[in-house]
C-alpha positions in Angstrom: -159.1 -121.7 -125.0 -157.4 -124.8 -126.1 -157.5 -128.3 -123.8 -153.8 -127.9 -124.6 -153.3 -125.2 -122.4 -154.1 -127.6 -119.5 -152.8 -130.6 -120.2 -148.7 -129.4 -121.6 -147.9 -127.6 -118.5 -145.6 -129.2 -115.9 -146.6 -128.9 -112.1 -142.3 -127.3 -112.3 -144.1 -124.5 -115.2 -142.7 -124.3 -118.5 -139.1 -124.6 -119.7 -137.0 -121.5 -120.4 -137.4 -123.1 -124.3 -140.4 -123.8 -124.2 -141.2 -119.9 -123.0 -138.8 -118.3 -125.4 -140.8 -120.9 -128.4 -143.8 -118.8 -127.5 -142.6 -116.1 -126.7 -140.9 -116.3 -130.6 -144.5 -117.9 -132.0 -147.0 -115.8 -130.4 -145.3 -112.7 -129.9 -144.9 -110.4 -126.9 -147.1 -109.5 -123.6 -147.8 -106.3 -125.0 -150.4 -104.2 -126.8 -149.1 -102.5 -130.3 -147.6 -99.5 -130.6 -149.7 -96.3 -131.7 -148.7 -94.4 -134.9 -146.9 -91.2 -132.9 -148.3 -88.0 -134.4 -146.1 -85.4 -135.4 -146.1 -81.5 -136.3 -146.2 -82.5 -140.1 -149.2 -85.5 -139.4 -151.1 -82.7 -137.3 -150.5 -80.2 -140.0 -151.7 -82.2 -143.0 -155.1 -83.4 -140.8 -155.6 -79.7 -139.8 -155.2 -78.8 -143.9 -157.9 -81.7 -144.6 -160.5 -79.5 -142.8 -163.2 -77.9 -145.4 -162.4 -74.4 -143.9 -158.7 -74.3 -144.0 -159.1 -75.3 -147.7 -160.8 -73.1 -148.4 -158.5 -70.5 -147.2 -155.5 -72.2 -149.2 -157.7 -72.0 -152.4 -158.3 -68.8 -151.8 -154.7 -67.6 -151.8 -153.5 -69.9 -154.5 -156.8 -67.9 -156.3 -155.3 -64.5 -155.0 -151.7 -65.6 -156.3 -152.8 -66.5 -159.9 -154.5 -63.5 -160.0 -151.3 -61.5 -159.0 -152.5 -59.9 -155.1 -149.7 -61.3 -153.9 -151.0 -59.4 -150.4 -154.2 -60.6 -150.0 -152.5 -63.9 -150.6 -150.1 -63.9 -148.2 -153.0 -62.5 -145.4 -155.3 -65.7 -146.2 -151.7 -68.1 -146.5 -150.9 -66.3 -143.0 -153.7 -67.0 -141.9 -153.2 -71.1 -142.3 -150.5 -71.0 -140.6 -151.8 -69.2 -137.4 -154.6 -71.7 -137.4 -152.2 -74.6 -137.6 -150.1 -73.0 -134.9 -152.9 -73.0 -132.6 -154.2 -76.8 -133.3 -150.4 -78.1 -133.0 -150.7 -76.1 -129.3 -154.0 -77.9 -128.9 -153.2 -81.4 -129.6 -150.2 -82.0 -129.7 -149.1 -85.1 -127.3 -152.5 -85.9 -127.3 -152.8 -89.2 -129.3 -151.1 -91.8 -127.1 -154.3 -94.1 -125.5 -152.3 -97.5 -126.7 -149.1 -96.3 -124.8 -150.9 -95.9 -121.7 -152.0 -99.0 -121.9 -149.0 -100.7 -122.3 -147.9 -98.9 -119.5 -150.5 -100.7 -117.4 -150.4 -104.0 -119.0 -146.4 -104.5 -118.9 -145.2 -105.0 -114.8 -142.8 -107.4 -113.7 -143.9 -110.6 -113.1 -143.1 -113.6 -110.8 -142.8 -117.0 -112.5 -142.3 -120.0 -112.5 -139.5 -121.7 -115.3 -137.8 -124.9 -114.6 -139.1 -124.9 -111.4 -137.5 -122.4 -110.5 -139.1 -118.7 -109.1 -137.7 -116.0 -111.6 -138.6 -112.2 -112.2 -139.1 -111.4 -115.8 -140.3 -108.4 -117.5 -144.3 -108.3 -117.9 -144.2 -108.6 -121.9 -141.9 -111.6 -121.7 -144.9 -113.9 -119.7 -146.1 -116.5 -122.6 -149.2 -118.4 -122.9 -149.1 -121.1 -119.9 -146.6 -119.5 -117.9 -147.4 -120.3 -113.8 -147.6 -116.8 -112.3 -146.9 -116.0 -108.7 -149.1 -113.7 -106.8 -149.3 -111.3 -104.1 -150.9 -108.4 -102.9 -149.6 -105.5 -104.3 -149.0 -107.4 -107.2 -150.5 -106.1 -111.1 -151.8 -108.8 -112.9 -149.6 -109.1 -116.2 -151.7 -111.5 -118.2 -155.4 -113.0 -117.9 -154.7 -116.5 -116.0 -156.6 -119.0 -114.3 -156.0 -119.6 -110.6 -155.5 -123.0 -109.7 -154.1 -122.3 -105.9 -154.9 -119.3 -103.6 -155.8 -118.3 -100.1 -157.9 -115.4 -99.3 -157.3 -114.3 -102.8 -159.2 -110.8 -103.6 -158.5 -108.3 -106.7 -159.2 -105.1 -107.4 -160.8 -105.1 -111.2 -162.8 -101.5 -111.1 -160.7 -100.5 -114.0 -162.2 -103.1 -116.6 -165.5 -103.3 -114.6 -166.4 -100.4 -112.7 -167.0 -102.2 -109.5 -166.0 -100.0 -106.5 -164.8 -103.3 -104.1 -162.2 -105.6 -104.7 -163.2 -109.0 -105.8 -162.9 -112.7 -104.3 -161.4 -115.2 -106.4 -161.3 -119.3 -105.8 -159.3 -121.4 -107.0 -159.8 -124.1 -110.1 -157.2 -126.3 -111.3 -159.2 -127.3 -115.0 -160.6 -123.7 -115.3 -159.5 -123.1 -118.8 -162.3 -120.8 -121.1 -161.6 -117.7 -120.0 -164.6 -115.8 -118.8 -165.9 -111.6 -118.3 -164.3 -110.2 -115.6 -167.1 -108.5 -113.1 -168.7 -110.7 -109.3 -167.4 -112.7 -106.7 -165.8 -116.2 -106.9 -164.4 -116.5 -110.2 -161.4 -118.7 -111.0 -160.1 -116.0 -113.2 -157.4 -113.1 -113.2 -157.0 -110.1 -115.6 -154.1 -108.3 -116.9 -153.9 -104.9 -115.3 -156.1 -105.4 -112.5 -154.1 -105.2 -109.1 -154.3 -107.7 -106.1 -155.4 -106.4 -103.0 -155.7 -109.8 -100.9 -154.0 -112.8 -100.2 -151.5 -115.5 -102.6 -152.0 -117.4 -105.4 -150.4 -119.3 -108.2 -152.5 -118.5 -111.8 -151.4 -120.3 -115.2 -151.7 -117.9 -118.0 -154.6 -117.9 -120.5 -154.4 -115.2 -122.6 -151.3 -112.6 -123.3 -150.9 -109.1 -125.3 -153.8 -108.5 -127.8 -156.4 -111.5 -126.6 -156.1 -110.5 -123.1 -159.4 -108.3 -121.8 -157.3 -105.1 -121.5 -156.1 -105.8 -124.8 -159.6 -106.2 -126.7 -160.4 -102.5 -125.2 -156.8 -101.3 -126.8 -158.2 -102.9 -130.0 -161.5 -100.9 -130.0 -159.6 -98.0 -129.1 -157.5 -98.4 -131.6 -160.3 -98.9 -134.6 -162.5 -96.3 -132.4 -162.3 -92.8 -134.5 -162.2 -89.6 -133.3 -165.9 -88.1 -133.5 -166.1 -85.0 -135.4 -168.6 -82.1 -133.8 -171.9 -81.3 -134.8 -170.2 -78.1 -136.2 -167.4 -79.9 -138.4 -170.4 -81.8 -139.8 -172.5 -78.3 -140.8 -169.3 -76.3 -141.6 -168.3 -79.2 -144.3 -171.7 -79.2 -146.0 -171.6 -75.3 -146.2 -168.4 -75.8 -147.8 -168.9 -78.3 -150.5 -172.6 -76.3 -151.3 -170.7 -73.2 -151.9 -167.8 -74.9 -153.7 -170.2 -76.3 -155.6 -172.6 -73.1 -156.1 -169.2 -70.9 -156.9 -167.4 -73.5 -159.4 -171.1 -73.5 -161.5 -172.1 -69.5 -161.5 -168.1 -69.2 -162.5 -168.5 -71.9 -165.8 -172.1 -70.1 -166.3 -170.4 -66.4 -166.3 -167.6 -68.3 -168.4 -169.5 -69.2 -170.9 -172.0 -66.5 -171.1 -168.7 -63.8 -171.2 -167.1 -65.9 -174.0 -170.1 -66.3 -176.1 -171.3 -62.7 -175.8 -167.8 -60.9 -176.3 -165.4 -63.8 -177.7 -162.9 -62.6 -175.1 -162.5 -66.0 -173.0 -159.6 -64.9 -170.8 -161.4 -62.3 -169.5 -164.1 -64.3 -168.9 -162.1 -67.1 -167.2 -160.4 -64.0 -165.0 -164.2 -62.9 -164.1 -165.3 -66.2 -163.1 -162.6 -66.6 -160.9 -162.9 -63.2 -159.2 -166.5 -64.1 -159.2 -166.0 -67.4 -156.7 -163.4 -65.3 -154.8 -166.3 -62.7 -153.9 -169.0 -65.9 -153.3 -166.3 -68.1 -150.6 -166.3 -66.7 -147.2 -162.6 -66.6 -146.4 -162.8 -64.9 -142.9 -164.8 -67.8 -141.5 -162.1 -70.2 -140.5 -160.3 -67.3 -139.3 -163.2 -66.3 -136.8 -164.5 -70.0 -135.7 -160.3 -70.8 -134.6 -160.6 -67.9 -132.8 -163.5 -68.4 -131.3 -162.7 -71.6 -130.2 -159.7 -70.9 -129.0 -161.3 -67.9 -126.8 -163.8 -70.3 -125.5 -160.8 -73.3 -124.6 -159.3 -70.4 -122.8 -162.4 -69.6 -120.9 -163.1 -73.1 -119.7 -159.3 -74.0 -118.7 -160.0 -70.9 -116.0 -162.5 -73.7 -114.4 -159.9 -76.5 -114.2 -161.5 -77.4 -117.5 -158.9 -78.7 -119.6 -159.4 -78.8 -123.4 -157.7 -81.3 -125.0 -159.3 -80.4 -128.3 -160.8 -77.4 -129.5 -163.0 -78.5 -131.5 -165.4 -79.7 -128.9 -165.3 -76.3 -127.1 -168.4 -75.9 -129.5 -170.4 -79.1 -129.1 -170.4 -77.9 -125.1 -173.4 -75.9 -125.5 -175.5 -78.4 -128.1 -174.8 -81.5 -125.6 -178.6 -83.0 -125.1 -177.2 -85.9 -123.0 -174.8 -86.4 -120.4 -173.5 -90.4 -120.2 -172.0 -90.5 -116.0 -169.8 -93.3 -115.0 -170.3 -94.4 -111.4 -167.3 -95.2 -110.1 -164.6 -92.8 -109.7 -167.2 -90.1 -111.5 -170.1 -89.7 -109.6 -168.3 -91.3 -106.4 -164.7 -91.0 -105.3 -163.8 -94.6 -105.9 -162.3 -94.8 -102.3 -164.2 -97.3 -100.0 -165.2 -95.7 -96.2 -167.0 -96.7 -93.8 -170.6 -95.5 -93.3 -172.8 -97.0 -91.0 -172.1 -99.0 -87.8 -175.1 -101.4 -86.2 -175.0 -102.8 -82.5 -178.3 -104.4 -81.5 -181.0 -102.0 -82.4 -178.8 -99.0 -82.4 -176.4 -97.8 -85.4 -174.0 -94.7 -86.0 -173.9 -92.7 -89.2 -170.2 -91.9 -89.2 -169.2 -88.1 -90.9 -171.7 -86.4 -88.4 -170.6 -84.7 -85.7 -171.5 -87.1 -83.0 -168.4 -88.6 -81.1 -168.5 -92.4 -81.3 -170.2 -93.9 -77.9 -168.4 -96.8 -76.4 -170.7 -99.1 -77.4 -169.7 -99.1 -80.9 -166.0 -99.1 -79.4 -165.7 -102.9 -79.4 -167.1 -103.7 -83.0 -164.8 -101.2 -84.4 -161.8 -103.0 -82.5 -162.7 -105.9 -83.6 -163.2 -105.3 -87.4 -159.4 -103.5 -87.3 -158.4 -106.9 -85.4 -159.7 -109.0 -87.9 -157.9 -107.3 -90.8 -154.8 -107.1 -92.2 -152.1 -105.1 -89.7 -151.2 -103.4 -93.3 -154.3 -103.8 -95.7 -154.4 -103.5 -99.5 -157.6 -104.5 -99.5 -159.7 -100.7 -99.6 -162.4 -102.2 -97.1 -160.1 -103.1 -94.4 -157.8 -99.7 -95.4 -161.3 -98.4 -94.6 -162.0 -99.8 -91.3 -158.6 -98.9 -89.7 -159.0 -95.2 -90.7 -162.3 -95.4 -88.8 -160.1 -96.4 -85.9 -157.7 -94.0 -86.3 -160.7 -91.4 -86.3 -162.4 -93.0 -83.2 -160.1 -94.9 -81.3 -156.7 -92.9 -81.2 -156.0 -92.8 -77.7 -158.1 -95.4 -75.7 -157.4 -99.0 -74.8 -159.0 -100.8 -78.1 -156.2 -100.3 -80.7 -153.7 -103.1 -79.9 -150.4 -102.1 -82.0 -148.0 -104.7 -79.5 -150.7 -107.3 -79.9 -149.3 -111.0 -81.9 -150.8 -112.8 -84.7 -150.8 -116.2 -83.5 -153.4 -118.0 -86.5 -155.1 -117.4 -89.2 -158.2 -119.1 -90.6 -158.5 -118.2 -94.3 -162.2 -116.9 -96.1 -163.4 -120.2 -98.1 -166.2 -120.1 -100.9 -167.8 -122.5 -98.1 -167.8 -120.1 -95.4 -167.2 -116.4 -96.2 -165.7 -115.3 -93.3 -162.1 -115.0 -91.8 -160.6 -115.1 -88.4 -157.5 -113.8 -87.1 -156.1 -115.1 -83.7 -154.2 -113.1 -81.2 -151.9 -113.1 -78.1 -151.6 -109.6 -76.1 -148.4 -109.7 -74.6 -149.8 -109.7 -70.9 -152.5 -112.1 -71.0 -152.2 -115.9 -71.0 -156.1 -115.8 -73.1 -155.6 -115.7 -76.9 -158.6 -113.3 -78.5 -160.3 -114.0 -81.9 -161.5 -111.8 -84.1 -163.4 -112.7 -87.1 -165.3 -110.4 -89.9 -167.0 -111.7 -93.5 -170.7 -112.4 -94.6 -173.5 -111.0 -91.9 -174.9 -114.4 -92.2 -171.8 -116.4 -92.5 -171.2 -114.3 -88.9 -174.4 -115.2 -88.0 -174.0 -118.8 -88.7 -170.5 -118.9 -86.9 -172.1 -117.3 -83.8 -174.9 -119.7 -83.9 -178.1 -117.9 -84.4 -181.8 -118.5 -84.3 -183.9 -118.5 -86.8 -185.7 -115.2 -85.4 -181.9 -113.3 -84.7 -181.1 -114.2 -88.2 -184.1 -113.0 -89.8 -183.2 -109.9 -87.6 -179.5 -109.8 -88.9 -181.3 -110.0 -92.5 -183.6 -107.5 -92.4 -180.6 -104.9 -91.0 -178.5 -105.9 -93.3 -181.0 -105.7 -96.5 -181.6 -102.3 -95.2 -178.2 -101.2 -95.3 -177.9 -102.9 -98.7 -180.6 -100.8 -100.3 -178.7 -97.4 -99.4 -175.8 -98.8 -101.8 -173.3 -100.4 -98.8 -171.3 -103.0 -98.9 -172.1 -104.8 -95.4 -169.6 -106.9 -93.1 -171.1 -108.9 -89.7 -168.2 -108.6 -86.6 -168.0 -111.2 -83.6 -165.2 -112.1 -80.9 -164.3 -115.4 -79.1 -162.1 -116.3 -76.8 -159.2 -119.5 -76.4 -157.0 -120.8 -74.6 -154.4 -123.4 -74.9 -152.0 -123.6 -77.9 -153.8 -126.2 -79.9 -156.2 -124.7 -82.6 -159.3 -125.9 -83.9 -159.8 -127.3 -87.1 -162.4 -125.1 -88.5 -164.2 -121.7 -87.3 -167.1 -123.1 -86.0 -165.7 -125.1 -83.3 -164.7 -121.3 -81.2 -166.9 -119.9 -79.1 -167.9 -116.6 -81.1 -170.5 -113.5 -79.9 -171.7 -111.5 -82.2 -170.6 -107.9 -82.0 -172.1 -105.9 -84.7 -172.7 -104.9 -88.7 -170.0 -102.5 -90.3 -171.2 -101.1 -93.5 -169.1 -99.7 -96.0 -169.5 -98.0 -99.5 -167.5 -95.6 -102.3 -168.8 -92.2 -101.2 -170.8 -89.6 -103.6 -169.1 -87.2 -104.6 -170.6 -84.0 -102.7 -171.0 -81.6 -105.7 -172.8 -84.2 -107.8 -176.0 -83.2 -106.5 -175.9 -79.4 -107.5 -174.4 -80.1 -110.8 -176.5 -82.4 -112.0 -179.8 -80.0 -111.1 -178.0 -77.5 -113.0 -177.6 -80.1 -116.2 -180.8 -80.7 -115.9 -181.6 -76.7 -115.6 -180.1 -76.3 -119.2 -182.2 -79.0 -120.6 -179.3 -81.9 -120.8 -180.7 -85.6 -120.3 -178.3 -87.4 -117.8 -177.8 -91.4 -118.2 -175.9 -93.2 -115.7 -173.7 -96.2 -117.0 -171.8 -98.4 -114.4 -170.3 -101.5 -114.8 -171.4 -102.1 -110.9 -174.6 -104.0 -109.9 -177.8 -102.8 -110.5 -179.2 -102.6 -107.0 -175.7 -100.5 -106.0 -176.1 -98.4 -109.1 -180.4 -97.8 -108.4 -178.8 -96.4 -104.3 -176.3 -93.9 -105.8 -179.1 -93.0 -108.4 -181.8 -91.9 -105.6 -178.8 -90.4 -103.4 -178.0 -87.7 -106.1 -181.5 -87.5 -107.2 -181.6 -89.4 -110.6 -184.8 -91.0 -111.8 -184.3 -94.4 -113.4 -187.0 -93.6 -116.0 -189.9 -95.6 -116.9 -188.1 -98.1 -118.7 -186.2 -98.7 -115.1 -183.1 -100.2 -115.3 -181.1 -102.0 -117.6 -178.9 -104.8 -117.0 -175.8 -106.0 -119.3 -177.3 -109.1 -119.5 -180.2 -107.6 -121.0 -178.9 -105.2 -123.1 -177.1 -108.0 -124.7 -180.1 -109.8 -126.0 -181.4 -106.5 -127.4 -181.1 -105.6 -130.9 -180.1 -102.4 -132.6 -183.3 -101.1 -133.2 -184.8 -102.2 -130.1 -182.3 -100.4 -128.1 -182.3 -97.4 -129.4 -186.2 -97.2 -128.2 -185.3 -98.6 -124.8 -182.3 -95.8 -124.5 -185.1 -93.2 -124.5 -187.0 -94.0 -121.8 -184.2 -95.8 -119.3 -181.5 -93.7 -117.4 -179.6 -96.4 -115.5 -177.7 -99.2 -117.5 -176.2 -101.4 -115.0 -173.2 -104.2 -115.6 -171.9 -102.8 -118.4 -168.8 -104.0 -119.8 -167.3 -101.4 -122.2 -168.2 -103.0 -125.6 -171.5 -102.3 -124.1 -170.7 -98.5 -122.7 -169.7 -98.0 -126.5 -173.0 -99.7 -128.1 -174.9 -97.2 -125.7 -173.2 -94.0 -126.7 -173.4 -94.9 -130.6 -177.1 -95.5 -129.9 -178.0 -92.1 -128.7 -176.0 -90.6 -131.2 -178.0 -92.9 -133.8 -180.7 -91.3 -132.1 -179.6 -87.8 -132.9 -178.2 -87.0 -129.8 -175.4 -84.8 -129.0 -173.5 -87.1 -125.9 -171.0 -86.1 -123.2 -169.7 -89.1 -121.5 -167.7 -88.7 -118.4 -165.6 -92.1 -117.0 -161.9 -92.4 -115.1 -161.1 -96.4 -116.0 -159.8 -98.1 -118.6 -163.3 -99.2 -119.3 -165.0 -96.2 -120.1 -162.2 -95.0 -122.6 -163.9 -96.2 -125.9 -167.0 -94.7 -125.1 -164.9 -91.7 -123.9 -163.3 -91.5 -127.5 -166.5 -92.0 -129.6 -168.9 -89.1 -127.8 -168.9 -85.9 -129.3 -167.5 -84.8 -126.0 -165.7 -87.2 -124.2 -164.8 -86.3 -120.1 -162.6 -88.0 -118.4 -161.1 -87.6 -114.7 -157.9 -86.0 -114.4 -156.1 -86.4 -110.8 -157.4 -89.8 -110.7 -158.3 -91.0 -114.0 -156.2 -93.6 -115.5 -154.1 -92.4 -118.3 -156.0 -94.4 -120.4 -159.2 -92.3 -120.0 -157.3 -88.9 -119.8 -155.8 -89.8 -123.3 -159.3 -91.1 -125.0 -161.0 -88.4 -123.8 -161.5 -84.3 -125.4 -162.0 -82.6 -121.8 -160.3 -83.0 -119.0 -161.1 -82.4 -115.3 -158.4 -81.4 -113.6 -159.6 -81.1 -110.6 -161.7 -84.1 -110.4 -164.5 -81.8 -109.8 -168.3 -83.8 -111.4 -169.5 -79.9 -110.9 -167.0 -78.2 -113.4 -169.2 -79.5 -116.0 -172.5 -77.8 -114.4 -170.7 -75.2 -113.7 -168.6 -74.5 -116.8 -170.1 -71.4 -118.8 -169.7 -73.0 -122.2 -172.4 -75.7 -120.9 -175.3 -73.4 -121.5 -179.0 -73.2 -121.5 -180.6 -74.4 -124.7 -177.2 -75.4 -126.6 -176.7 -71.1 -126.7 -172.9 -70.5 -126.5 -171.8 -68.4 -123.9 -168.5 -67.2 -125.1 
C-alpha cells in the first residue's frame, strides 16, 4: 500500500469531497456483477454438448432426407433434454452476488469529523471506520485504536475462534488474514469483541474477499470424467462416419456414375453409424440418479456430476463447519488435579461450581464472542437454579485484555454486599502470572494445559479476587487474585463423521483434510475421527508455498493433512490431484473453500449453514448439513460402480 494512505488522512477522516473524488476515481466498495444466465444462455451451453449435437445433426439428416417423423422424435428429444437442464440449473450461477451480499453492510464513518452511516459500497480508500461488535467489516483496514478488539475471520480462514487484534497507527501493507494480534481487519469478517477505529486499506476488488470473487470468477466449471469420454466418442465417430460416407461416396460414383445416390447412401450410412439414443439414455439416467440422491437430503445442483459420484478416488474435507459444527462449546473443566468432561451424564459437582461462575462473571453479560456464548450456556446447563449465577449483580470496572497481558477482568458490586468481587479469565499462564505462581505450580499449569491443547481445545485459566473501597488499581496485578481453574473449549466433531468416513474409505475413496486452522488443532480433529496424517505428515501453508508444481504433486500422495491453508492454496491442492489423475470431491461451508469447491469434479458444500458463497460454487448440496450423506448416499459406491 502506498505511504500516501498514511500520511493524507486527517485525525477528523476524510472530507465528503475528498470521499466522493475516490469514490468517482476508484470506483465502488463492491465486487462486479456476474453475467445472469438465462433460459436462452442455458439452452445454447446445453446445445454445445457433443451429445445433443449429435442428436440435432441427426434430425437435420432425417429432415434432408424427408422422415420428417424420425426428425421430429430426435428434435423432441432436444428439447426434453434442455427442459430438464433448465430445471437443473437454473438460478444456479450467482457466486459473485453472494458475495456482494456479504461484502456490502452499512458502515460507520467518519467525514468531516463528523460520525455518519453510509452504505457499505460507498466506504473509499482511507475512510476512518467505526467499530463494534456485531459490526461486518465493509473494507480491509488497519486498526489504529481498539480495546479488547476480537474478530471472527473463519470465513476467509477457517479458524473456528474469533481472533485478537491490536492496534497500530503506521500499519499500512496490508497482510493474510489468519492468528492472533494483527493490526489488520477484513471485509466480510464480523466483530465479535470490543471497539475500534480502522482506516481503510483496501476496497471492492483488492480487498481479500474480493481476490476470492476474482478466482471465482476466472475459476471454470469442471466438466466430469464422463463429458470428457462422451466428447472423444463423439468426435471419433463423427470422424469415422464423415470418412466411410466420402469412401462409399466415391466408390458408388465411380462404380455406377450415379453420385446422388451415392451422396443419399453415404448419408444414410452415418445415420446408421451415430448412436442417436445415447444422449437420450445418459439425461435420463442422470436425472434418475439426481432424483435418487435428493431422497437423502442430497441436493443436486448439477446433473452432470450425479456420474462422477461413483468414480470419486479422493475426498478433499474442510475442518471447520465440515467435519465440526463450527460452534465453539465447552469441553473440559480442570480444578487442581481433578477435571470434568462435560456432555456425559455426570451432574457437575460443586467443586467445579465456582470456576464456572467465575468464567460467566468474567464475560460479557451479552457475548458475541462464541467462547464466552459458550461458557454461559455451560451455566445455563449447570448452574440454573443455585446461588452462582448473579443476573442483579453491577459492573463497576473493567480492565481490558492487552498484547502485554492476555487476560481481562471484570469488577462487580452485588447489591447486598459492601465487598466488590473480581473476576478475571485469558491466557493459563497470563492467569498464572496474575495469581503469582511458582515455578513448580506453573510448570503444573503448563503441563495441564498442553494436555488439553493436544486434544484440539482452545484453553482459558479462571481466578477471583476480592476489593474493597471505590478506588481501582492501576493495573491487574496489583489485586489479590486465586486461581480457580482451566476451562477448555473447542468446535465440536461432527458425530457422524466417524461412520462416514470408514464407509469412504470402505469404497476405496482417499480422504485429505484441508483447513485453514493450525496444524496442531487440525492433527487433534484428525486422530478424533480416525484420519491418518500419512507418512508425509502434515503440511503447513507456509510450506506448501515454497513447493513447486512438480514437487507437490509428489508430496499430495503421501500427506493427508494440509494445515493453514488460505484458499489460493485449497485451489492449488485440488488442481494438483486432479493433475495427478484423480477424481476429487471437496466439501467446505466458507467463503474460503468456494474456489476449490467450483474447480473439483464434484464440489460439496454445506447447506443450512454454508455461506451462500459456497452453496453457489458448489455442484452438491447438503441440505441437511449431514458429513454422513456423502458415506451414505448410494451413488457413492464401491469401486466407482454406479448404483442407480
Amino acid at each position: 500500500m502506498n505511504q500516501d494512505v498514511l500520511n493524507d488522512i486527517a485525525p477528523k477522516g476524510l472530507s465528503q469531497v475528498e470521499a466522493k473524488a475516490r469514490l468517482s476515481e476508484e470506483g465502488a466498495n463492491e465486487l462486479p456483477a456476474s453475467s445472469q444466465r438465462n433460459i436462452q444462455i442455458i439452452a445454447l451451453e446445453v446445445l454445445r454438448e457433443p451429445m445433443l449435437l449429435l442428436l440435432v445433426v441427426a434430425g437435420a439428416i432425417y429432415l434432408l432426407l424427408g422422415d420428417v417423423s424420425d426428425a421430429l422424435m430426435l428434435l423432441g428429444f432436444v428439447f426434453v433434454v434442455i427442459g430438464i437442464t433448465i430445471y437443473q440449473e437454473y438460478k444456479t450461477e450467482r457466486v459473485l452476488e453472494a458475495l456482494r451480499d456479504l461484502t456490502s453492510p452499512r458502515a460507520l464513518v467518519l467525514r468531516d469529523g463528523i460520525e455518519q452511516r453510509i452504505a457499505g459500497r460507498e466506504v473509499v480508500r482511507g475512510d476512518i471506520l467505526i467499530l463494534a461488535e456485531g459490526d461486518r467489516v465493509p473494507a480491509d483496514a488497519a486498526l489504529i485504536s481498539c480495546n479488547d478488539f476480537a474478530a471472527d475471520e473463519s470465513l476467509l480462514t477457517g479458524e473456528s475462534v474469533a481472533v485478537r487484534k491490536v492496534a497500530k497507527e503506521d500499519a499500512g501493507e496490508l497482510q493474510p488474514p489468519g492468528g492472533d494480534d494483527l493490526p489488520f481487519v477484513y471485509s466480510g469478517t464480523l466483530v465479535v469483541q470490543g471497539r475500534g477505529t480502522a482506516r481503510v486499506l483496501t476496497t471492492g476488488t483488492h480487498t481479500e474477499i474480493g481476490k476470492i470473487g476474482k478466482a471465482l470468477q476466472e475459476q471454470p466449471t469442471e466438466t466430469t470424467p464422463l463429458q470428457k469420454e462422451i466428447g472423444k466418442l463423439v468426435r471419433t465417430l463423427a470422424i469415422i462416419g464423415v470418412l466411410l460416407s466420402l469412401l462409399l461416396l466415391v466408390i458408388y460414383g465411380l462404380t455406377r456414375g450415379d453420385w446422388l445416390n451415392g451422396f443419399l447412401s453415404g448419408i444414410t450410412l452415418a445415420m446408421s453409424i451415430l448412436p442417436e439414443e445415447y444422449p437420450v439414455v445418459l439425461t435420463i439416467f442422470m436425472a434418475m440418479g439426481a432424483w435418487r440422491i435428493s431422497r437423502h437430503r442430497v441436493l443436486p445442483r448439477r446433473v452432470h456430476t450425479v456420474e462422477a459420484l461413483g468414480s470419486a478416488t479422493v475426498l478433499c474435507v474442510d475442518k471447520t463447519g465440515t467435519l465440526t459444527q463450527n460452534r465453539m462449546t465447552v469441553q473440559q473443566l480442570v480444578v487442581a488435579e481433578a477435571s470434568f468432561t462435560v456432555g456425559t451424564t455426570a451432574s457437575l459437582s460443586e467443586s467445579f461450581h465456582e470456576l464456572v461462575e467465575f468464567g460467566i462473571l468474567s464475560s460479557e453479560t451479552e457475548p458475541f464472542d462464541p467462547m464466552e456464548k459458550a461458557i454461559h450456556i455451560l451455566g445455563t446447563q449447570y448452574l440454573t437454579d443455585t446461588e452462582h449465577l448473579h443476573s442483579d449483580w453491577i459492573l463497576a470496572h473493567e480492565y481490558s485484555l492487552s498484547p502485554e497481558l492476555l487476560a481481562l477482568s471484570h469488577v462487580w458490586k452485588a447489591r447486598d454486599s459492601d465487598e466488590y468481587v473480581v473476576a478475571a479469565k485469558g491466557a493459563p499462564e497470563a492467569i498464572g502470572d496474575l495469581c503469582h505462581m511458582d515455578k513448580k505450580q506453573l510448570a503444573n499449569l503448563a503441563e495441564q494445559v498442553n494436555s488439553l491443547a493436544k486434544q484440539g481445545m482452545r484453553v482459558l485459566g479462571v481466578a477471583r479476587a476480592n476489593h474493597r473501597g471505590n478506588k481501582w488499581p492501576d493495573i491487574q496485578h496489583d489485586f489479590d487474585f486465586e486461581f480457580l481453574g482451566l476451562i477448555g473449549l473447542a468446535d465440536p466433531v461432527r458425530p457422524t463423521v466417524m461412520p462416514a468416513l470408514k464407509e469412504c474409505t470402505a469404497a476405496g475413496i482417499r480422504v485429505v483434510m484441508i483447513t485453514g486452522d493450525y496444524p496442531a488443532t487440525a492433527t487433534a480433529i484428525a486422530e478424533q475421527i480416525g484420519l491418518s496424517t500419512g507418512s508425509g505428515g502434515v503440511i503447513s501453508g507456509a510450506e506448501l508455498s515454497r513447493m513447486d508444481e512438480a514437487t507437490l504433486r509428489e508430496r499430495i500422495r503421501h500427506s493427508n493433512i494440509f494445515a493453514r491453508m488460505v484458499p489460493e492454496q485449497k485451489l492449488r491442492l485440488v488442481n494438483a490431484l486432479k493433475a495427478n489423475g484423480e477424481v476429487v470431491a471437496m466439501t467446505g461451508d466458507g467463503v474460503n473453500d468456494a474456489p476449490a469447491l467450483k474447480a473439483a469434479h464434484i464440489g460439496i458444500a454445506m447447506g443450512a449453514h454454508g455461506t451462500d458463497v459456497a452453496r453457489e460454487a458448489a455442484a452438491l448440496v447438503l441440505l441437511d448439513d449431514d458429513f454422513a450423506s456423502i458415506g451414505g448416499c448410494p451413488e457413492f459406491c464401491v469401486n466407482g460402480i454406479h448404483c442407480y
